[in-house]
C-alpha positions in Angstrom: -4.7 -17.1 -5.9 -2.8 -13.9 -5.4 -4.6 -10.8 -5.1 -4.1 -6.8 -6.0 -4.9 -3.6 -4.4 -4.1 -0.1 -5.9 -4.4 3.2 -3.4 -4.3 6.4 -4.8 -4.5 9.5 -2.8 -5.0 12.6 -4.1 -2.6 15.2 -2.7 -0.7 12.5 -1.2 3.1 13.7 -0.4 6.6 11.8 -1.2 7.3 12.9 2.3 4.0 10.9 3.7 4.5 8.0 1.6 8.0 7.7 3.1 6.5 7.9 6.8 3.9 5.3 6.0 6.3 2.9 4.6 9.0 3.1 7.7 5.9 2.5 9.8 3.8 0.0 7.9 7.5 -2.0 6.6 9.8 -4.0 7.6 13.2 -1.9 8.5 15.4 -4.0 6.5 13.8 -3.6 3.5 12.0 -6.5 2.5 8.4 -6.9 2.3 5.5 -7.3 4.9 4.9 -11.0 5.1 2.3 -12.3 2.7 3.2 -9.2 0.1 4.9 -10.3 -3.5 5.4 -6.5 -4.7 4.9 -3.1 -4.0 5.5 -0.4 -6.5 4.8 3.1 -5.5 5.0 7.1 -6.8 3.7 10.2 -8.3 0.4 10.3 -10.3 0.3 13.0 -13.2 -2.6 14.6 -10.8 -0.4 15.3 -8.3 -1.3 12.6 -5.7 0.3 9.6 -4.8 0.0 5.6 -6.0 0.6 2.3 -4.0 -0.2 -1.1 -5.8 0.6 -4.0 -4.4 0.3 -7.8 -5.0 -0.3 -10.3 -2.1 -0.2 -14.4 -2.1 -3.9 -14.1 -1.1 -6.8 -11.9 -0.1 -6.2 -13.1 3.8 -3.0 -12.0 3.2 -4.2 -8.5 2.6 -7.0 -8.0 4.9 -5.0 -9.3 7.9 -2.0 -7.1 7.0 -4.6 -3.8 6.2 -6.5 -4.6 10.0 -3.5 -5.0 12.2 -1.4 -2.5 10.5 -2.2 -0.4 7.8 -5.5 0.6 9.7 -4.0 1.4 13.0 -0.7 3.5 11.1 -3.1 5.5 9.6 -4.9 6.5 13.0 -1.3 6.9 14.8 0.3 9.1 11.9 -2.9 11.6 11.3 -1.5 14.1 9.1 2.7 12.8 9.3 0.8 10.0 6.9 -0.8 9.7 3.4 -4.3 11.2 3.8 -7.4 8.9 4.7 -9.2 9.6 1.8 -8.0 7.6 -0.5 -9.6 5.8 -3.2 -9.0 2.0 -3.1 -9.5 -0.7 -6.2 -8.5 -4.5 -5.7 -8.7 -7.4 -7.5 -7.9 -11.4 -8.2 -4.9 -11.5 -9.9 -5.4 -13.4 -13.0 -2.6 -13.4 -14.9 0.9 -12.5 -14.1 3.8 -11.7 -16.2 7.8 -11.2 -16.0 10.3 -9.7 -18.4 
């Protein structure tokens, strides 16, 4: 079953989302493997939103352990901040235009 995570971090900067994602992505553009989408942007707050959909929870944690969480230790500030507040889920419906 696929599964969902949304990140937002408050204060978050275009400019760190765009060092993350050269970091924590492949170089060529596609997606990490596991990962069905990834939208990202601005929240009205002024912060910053990822959500992303993954072919499984595995999928997710495996990909958060042996990358996300060691980006975020190796890009300190150049990154999106640490404290961030995370929501995921069990995707359980999915629809397309």
């Amino acid at each position: 079953m696929a599964f969902g995570i949304v990140h937002k971090f408050p204060g978050g900067t275009p400019e760190q989302y765009e060092t993350g994602i050269k970091r924590n992505h492949p170089d060529d553009g596609s997606l990490p493997e596991g990962q069905l989408h990834h939208f990202a942007g601005p929240t009205d707050d002024g912060g910053w939103i990822i959500c992303a959909t993954w072919d499984s929870r595995e999928s997710w944690e495996r990909f958060r352990e042996d990358i996300v969480i060691p980006s975020f230790q190796e890009l300190g500030d150049e990154g999106l901040p640490g404290e961030f507040q995370e929501t995921t889920y069990e995707v359980a419906n999915e629809l397309h235009a």
